[in-house]
Rosetta silent file (secondary structure, phi, psi, omega in degrees, C-alpha in Angstrom):
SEQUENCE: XXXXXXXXXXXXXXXXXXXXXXXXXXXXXXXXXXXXXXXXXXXXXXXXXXXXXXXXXXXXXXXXXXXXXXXXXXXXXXXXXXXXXXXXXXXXXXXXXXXXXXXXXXXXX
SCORE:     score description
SCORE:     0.000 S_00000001
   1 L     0.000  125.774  176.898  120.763   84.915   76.652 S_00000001
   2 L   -45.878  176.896  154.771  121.515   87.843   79.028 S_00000001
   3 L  -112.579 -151.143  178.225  120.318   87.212   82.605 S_00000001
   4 L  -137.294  118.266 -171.423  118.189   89.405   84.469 S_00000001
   5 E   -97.253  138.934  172.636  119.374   91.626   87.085 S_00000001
   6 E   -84.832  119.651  149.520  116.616   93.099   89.930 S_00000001
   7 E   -89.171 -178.410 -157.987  116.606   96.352   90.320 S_00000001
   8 E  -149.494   90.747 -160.938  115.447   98.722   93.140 S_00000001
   9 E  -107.805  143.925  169.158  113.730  102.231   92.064 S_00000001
  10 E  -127.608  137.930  174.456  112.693  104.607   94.841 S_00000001
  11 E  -162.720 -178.728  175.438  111.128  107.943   94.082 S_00000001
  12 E  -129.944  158.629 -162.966  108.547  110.426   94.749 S_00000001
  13 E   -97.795  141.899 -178.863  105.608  111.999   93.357 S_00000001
  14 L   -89.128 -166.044  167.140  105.230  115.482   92.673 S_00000001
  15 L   -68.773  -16.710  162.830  102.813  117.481   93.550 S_00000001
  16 H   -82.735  -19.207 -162.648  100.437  117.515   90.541 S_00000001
  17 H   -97.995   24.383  163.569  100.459  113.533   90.357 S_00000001
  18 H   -74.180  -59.585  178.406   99.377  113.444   93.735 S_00000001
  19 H   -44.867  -60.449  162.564   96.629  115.988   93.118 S_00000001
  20 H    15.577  -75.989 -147.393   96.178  113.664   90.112 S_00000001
  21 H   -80.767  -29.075 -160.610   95.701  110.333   92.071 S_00000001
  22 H   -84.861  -61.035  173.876   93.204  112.237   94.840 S_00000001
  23 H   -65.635  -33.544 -162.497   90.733  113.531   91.865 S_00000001
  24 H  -127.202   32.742 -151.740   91.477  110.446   89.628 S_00000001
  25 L   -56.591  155.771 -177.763   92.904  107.569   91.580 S_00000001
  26 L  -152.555  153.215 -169.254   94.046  104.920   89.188 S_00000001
  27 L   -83.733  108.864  176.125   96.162  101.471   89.543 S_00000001
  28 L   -80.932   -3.103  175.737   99.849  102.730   89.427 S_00000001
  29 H  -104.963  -27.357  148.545  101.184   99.211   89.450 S_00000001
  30 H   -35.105  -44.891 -155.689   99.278   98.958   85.991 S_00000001
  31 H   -82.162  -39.631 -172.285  100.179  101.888   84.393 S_00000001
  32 H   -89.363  -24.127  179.306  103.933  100.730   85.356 S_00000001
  33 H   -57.980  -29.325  156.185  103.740   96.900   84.847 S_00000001
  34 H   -59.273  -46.734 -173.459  102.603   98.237   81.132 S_00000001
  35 H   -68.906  -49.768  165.023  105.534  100.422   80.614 S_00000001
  36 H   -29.338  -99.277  174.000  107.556   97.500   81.629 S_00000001
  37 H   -16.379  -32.444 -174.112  106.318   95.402   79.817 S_00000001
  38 H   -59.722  -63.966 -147.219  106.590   97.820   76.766 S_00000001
  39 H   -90.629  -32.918 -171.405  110.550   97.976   76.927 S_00000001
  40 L    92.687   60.196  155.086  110.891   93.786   77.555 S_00000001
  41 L  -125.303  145.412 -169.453  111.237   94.751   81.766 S_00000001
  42 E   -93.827  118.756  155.226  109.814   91.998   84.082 S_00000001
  43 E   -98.518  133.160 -146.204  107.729   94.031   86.723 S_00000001
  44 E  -110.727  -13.228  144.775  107.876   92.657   89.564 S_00000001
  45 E   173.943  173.891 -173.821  106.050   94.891   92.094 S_00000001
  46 E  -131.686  121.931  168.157  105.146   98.593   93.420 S_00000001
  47 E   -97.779  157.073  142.188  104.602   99.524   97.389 S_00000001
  48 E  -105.191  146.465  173.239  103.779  103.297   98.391 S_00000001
  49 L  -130.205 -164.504  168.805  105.147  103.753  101.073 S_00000001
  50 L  -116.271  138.711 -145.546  105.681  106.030  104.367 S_00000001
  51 L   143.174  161.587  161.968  109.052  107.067  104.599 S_00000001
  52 L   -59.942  -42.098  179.592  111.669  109.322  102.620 S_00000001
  53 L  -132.453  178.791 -137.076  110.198  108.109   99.555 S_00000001
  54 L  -107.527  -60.991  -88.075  106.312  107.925   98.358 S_00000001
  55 E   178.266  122.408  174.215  107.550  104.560   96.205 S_00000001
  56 E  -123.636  106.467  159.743  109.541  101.293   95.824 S_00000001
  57 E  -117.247  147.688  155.765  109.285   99.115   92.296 S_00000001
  58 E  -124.762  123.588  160.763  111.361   96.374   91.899 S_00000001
  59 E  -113.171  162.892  156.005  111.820   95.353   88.403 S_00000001
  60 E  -114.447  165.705 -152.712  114.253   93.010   86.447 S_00000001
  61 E  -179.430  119.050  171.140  115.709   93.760   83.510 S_00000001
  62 L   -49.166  -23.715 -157.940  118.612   92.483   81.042 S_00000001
  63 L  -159.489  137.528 -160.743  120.380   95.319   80.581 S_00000001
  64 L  -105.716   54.409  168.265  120.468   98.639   82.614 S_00000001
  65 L  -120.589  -18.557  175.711  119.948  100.989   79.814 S_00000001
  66 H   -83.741  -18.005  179.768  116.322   99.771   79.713 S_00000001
  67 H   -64.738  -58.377 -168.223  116.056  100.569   83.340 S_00000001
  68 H   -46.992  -46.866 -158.536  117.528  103.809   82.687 S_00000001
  69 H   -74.264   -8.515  165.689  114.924  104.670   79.439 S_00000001
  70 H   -91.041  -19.510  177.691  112.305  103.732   82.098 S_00000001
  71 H   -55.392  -42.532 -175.931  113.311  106.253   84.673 S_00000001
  72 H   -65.698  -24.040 -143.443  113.627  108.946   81.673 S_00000001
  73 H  -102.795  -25.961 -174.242  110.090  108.114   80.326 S_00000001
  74 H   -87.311  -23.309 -165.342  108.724  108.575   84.116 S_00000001
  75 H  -102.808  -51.971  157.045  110.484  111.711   85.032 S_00000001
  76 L   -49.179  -19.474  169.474  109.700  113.370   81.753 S_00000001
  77 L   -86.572   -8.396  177.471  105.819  113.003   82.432 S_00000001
  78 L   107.515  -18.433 -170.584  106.158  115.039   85.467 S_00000001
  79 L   -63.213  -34.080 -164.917  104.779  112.453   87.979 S_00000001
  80 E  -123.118  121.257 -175.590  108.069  111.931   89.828 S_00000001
  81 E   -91.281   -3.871 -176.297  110.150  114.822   91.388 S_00000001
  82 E  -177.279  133.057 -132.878  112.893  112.926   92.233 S_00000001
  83 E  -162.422  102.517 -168.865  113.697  108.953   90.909 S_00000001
  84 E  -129.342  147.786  172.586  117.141  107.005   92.206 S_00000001
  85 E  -110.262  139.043  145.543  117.820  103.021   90.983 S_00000001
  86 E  -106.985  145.294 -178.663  119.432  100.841   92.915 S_00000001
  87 E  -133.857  113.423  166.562  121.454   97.839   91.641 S_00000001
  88 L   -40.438  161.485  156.963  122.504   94.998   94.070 S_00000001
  89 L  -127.446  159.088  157.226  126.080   94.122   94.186 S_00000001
  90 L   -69.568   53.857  173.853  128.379   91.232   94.673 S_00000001
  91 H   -28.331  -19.273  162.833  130.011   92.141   97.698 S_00000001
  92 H   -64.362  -66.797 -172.315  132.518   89.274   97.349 S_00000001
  93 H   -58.588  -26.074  171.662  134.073   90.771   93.869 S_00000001
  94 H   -98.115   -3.583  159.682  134.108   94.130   95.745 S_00000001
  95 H  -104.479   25.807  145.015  135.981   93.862   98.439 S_00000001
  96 H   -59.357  -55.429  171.403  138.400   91.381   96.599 S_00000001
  97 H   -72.848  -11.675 -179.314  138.494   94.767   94.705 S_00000001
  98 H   -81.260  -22.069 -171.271  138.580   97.243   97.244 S_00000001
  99 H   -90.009  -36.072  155.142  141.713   95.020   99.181 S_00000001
 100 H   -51.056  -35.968  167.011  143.664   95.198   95.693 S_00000001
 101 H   -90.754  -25.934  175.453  143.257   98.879   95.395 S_00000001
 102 H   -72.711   -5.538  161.193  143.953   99.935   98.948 S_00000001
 103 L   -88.984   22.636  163.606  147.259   98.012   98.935 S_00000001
 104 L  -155.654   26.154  159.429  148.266  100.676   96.307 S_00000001
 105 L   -91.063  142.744  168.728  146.365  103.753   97.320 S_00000001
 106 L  -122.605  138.684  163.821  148.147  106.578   99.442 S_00000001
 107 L   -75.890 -174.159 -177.343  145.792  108.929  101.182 S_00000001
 108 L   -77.431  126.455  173.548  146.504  112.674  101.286 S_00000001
 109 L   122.989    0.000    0.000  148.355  113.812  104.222 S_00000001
């Protein structure tokens, strides 16, 4: 059994789903904890926030092509102008790797 890695999506709303939410507010932690839920992603919660972006979910999720097909499924309704994932890292395995490639990188110059 995979495990489940948390992701970190930040985005923004456009300007119609705003308009939207003002004539027609509705529970946006619903609508996505369904879509989750749809694909097999454990949602695990949604702030708005104040800030560079209108939105934080954090979900988990086996495999980060389901992550992806939720970003496409979100961006294609129009709600979200602009939609970035974040995926922790293991900072130990990368700078093991980053000290293995800079003993055999030369910069330019």
């Amino acid at each position: 059994m995979a495990t489940n890695t948390r992701y970190f999506i930040l985005a923004n709303y456009t300007q119609k789903a705003i308009a939207g939410m003002v004539q027609a507010p509705s529970d946006r932690a619903a609508a996505v904890r369904k879509m989750c839920k749809a694909v097999g992603v454990k949602f695990v919660s949604l702030d708005l926030c104040r800030g560079a972006f209108d939105i934080v979910v954090v979900i988990e999720a086996d495999s980060f092509d389901k992550v992806l097909g939720v970003k496409m499924a979100v961006v294609a309704s129009g709600a979200i102008s602009e939609l970035h994932i974040l995926e922790p890292i293991d900072p130990s395995a990368a700078l093991e790797h980053a000290g293995t490639a800079a003993k055999s990188y030369a910069p330019a110059g």
